[in-house]
C-alpha positions in Angstrom: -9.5 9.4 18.4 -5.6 8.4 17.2 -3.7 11.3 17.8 -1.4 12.5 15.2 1.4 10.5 14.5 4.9 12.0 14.7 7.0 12.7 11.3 9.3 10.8 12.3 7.4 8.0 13.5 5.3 8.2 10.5 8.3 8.2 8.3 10.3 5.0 9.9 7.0 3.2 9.6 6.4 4.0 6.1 9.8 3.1 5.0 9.4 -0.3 6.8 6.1 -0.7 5.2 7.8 -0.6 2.0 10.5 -3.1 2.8 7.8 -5.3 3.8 5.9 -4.7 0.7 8.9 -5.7 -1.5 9.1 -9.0 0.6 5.5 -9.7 -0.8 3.9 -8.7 2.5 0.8 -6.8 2.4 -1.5 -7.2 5.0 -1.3 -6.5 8.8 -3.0 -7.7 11.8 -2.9 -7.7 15.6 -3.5 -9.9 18.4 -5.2 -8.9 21.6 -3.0 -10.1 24.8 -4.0 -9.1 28.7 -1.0 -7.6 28.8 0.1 -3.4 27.6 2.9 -1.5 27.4 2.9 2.7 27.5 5.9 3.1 24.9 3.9 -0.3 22.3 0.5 1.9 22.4 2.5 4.9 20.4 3.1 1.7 17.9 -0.3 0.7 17.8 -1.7 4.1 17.4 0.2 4.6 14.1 -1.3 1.8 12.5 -4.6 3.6 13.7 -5.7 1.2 16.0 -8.0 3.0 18.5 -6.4 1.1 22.1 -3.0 0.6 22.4 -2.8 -2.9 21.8 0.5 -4.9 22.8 1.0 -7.0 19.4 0.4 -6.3 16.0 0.9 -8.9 13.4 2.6 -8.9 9.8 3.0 -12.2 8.1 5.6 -13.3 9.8 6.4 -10.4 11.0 6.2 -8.3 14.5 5.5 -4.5 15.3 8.7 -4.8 17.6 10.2 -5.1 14.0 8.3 -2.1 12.5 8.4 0.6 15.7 11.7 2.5 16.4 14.0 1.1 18.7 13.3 3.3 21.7 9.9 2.2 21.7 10.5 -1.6 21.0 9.6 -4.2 24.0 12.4 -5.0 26.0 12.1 -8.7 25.8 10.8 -10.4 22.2 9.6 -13.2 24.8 7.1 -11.0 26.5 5.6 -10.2 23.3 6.1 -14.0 22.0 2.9 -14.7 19.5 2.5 -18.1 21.5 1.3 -15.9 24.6 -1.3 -14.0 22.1 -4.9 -14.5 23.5 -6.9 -13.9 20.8 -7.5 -14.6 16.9 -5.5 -12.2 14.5 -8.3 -9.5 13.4 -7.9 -7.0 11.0 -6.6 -3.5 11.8 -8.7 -0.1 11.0 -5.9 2.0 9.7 -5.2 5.4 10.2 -6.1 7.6 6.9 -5.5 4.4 4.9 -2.0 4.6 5.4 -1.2 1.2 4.0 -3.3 0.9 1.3 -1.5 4.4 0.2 1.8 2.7 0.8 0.6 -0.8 -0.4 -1.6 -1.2 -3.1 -2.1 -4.6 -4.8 -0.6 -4.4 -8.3 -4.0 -5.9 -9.9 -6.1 -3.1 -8.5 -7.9 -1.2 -11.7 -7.6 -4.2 -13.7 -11.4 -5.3 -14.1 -10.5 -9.0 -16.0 -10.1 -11.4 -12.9 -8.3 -13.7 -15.4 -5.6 -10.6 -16.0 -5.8 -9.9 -12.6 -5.0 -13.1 -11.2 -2.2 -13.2 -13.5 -0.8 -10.0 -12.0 -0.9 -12.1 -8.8 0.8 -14.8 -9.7 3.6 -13.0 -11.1 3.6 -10.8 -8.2 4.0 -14.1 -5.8 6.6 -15.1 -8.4 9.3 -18.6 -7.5 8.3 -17.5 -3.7 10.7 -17.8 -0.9 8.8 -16.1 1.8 8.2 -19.1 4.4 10.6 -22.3 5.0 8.7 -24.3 2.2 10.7 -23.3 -0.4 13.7 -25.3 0.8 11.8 -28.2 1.8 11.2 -29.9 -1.3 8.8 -28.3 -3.2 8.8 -29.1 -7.2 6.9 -26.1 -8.2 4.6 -23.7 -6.7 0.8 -24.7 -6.9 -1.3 -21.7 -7.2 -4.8 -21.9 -8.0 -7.2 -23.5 -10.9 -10.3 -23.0 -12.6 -13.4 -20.2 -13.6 -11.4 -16.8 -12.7 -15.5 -15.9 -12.3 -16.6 -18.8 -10.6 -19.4 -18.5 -7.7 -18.2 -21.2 -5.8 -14.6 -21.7 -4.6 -13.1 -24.2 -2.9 -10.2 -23.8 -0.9 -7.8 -26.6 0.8 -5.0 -27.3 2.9 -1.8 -27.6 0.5 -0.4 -29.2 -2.2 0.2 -33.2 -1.8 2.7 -35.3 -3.8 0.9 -35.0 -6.9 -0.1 -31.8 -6.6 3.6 -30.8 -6.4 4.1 -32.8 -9.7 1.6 -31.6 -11.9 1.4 -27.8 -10.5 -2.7 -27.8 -9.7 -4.3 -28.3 -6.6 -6.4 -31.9 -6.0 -5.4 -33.8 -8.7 -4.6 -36.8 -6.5 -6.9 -39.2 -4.8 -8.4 -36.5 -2.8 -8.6 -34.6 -5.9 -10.7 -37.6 -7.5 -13.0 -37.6 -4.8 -13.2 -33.5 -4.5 -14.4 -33.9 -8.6 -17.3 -36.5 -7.4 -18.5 -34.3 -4.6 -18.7 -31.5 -7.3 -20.5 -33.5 -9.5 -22.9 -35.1 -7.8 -23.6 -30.8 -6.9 -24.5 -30.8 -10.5 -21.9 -28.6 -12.1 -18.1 -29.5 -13.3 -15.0 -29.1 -12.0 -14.2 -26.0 -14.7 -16.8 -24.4 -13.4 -15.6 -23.8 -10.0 -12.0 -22.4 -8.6 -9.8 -24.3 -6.6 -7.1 -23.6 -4.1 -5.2 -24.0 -1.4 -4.0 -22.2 1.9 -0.5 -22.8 0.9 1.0 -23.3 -2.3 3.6 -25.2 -1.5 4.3 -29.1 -0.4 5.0 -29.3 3.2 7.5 -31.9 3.0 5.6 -35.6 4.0 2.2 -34.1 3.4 2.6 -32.7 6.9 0.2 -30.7 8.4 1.2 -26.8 7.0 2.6 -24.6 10.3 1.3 -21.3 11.1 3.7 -18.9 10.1 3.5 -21.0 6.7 -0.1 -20.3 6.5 -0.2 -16.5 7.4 2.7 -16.3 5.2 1.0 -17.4 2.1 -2.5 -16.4 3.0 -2.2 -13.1 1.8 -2.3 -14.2 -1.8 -4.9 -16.3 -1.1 -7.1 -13.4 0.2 -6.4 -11.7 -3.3 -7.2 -14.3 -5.6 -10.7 -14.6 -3.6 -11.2 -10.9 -3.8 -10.3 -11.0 -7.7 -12.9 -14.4 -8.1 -15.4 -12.5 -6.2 -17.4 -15.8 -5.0 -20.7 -16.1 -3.9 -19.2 -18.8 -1.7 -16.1 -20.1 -0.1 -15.9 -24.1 0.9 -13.1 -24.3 3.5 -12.0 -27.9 3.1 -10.5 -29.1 6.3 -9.6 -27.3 9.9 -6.6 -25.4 8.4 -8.5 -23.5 5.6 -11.2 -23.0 8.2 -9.3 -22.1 11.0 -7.0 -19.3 8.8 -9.8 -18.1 6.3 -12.6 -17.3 9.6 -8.9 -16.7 11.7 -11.0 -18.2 14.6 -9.6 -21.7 16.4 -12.7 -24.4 16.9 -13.3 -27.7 16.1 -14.9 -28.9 13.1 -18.0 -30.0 15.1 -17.9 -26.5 15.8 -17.3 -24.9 12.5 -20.1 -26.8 10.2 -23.5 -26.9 10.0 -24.0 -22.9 8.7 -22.4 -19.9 6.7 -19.5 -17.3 8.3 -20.0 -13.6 6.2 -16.7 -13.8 4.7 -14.6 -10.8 3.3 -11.1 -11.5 2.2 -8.7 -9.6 4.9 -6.0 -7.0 3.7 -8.1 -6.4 0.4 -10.5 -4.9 -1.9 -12.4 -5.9 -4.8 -12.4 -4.0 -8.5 -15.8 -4.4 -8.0 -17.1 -1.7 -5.5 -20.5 -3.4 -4.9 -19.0 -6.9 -3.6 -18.9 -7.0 -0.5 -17.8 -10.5 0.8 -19.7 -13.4 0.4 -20.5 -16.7 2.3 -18.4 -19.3 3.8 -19.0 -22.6 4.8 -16.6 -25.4 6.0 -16.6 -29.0 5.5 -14.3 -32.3 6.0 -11.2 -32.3 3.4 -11.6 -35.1 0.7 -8.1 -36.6 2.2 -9.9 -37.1 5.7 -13.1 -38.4 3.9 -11.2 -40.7 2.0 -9.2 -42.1 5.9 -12.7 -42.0 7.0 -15.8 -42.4 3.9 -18.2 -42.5 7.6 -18.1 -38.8 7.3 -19.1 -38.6 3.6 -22.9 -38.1 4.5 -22.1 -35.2 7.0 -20.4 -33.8 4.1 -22.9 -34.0 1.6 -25.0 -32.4 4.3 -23.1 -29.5 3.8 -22.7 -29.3 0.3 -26.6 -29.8 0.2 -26.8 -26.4 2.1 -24.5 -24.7 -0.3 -26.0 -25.4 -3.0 -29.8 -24.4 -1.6 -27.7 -21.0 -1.2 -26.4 -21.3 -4.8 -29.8 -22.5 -6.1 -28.4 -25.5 -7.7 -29.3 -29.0 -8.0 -28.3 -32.5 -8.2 -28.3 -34.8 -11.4 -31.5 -36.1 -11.9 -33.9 -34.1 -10.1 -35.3 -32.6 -12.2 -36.5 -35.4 -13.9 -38.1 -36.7 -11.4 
């Protein structure tokens, strides 16, 4: 059992909470490491984890940041999140203490169309992460059915993307439309995505503080669609949705039980829904060898989603 946090302790912590929530930051994590520290466990224990655990994560931010001075590590190196041995997980927290302090603003609303809506104006003309002075036109936040049952969720915004303001409108956007058609429904009927939502300059590969910086609204746009499935396009939308590091060998082939982190629902009886990854269109379109694999695992989303292809059922 946590014991009972000091006032004072309680206090700073919830006062930093708040700064971080202004800043757009919502959710909290940790990161297991071999290492401990007797002062870092008090830390730990007032986010209600149940072991003291040497790092806990904010998007882009540290506990060091969070905990008092006088029971801060000594060296930021020691606690560096390059030396973190395992995947971020989600924290069990204390009496719901940030939930209390940090609920989302479209919580109540019961209209996923209003509700996302709150969330875009509550990510606003972000600055958050590096990307926003790298040569981003315009933010790119999300498209399609606000009720849709299938979502697909990419990388980040290309060239085009940045231009028009909607995810996969490019080439890899032309092929992402095929592979939903030839799943038998349109494009409108899905909801489409991206890790990040803005350009990384070149089209380059978006870092991870980027990623865990911008996942949060992500993870509240899914938990406003309430999908019956996820399709992580691509190692990076894999790799930060299931927060596990694996190839892509690795990763296909069958469903994760997927909840969005750092949220709830309006809807009290959803309770996550299913996940599956697949190659990005971009890589497809580098390399169309891999299109069969890929259709292999549409195929087996849409068993689970009982739909069919054009034409079948005519035959």
């Amino acid at each position: 059992m946590p014991r009972t946090l000091d006032p004072e302790l309680r206090r700073a912590l919830a006062e930093r909470i708040r700064y971080y929530n202004g800043l757009g930051i919502y959710d909290f994590y940790r990161r297991e490491t071999a290492g401990d520290r007797e002062g870092f466990g008090v830390a730990v224990e007032a986010a209600g984890a149940e072991s003291r655990t040497p790092q806990m994560k904010v998007p882009g931010v540290y506990i060091e940041e969070i905990a008092p001075p006088e029971i801060q590590p000594e060296s930021r190196e020691e606690m560096s999140p390059r030396k973190a041995a395992a995947v971020a997980v989600p924290v069990a927290i204390e009496e719901n203490i940030f939930e209390v302090l940090a609920p989302k603003p479209e919580y109540g609303v019961s209209d996923p169309a209003k509700a996302l809506k709150i969330v875009r104006e509550d990510l606003g003309d972000c600055t958050r992460c590096p990307l926003h002075k790298q040569g981003r036109k315009q933010i790119v936040f999300g498209v399609g059915n606000p009720k849709a049952e299938l979502m697909f969720v990419g990388e980040g915004p290309g060239a085009d993307e940045d231009q028009q303001g909607e995810p996969f409108v490019g080439r890899a956007g032309q092929l992402l439309n095929n592979m939903i058609k030839a799943m038998g429904i349109e494009r409108r009927q899905v909801y489409i995505a991206n890790i990040v939502k803005c350009r990384p300059p070149g089209n380059r590969t978006p870092e991870r503080e980027e990623c865990e910086t911008c996942s949060p609204f992500l993870m509240r746009q899914i938990a406003v669609i309430k999908p019956k499935v996820v399709v992580a396009l691509g190692a990076v939308a894999a790799k930060t949705l299931l927060a596990m590091n694996a190839s892509m060998v690795q990763l296909r082939g069958r469903f994760y039980d997927f909840k969005p982190s750092g949220v709830r629902s309006s809807d009290p009886n959803w309770d996550g829904c299913k996940l599956a990854v697949t190659y990005h269109p971009a890589f497809l379109l580098r390399d169309p060898r891999q299109k069969g694999e890929a259709w292999k695992d549409l195929q087996m989303v849409m068993k689970e989603l009982g739909l069919k292809a054009p034409g079948k059922s005519e035959e």
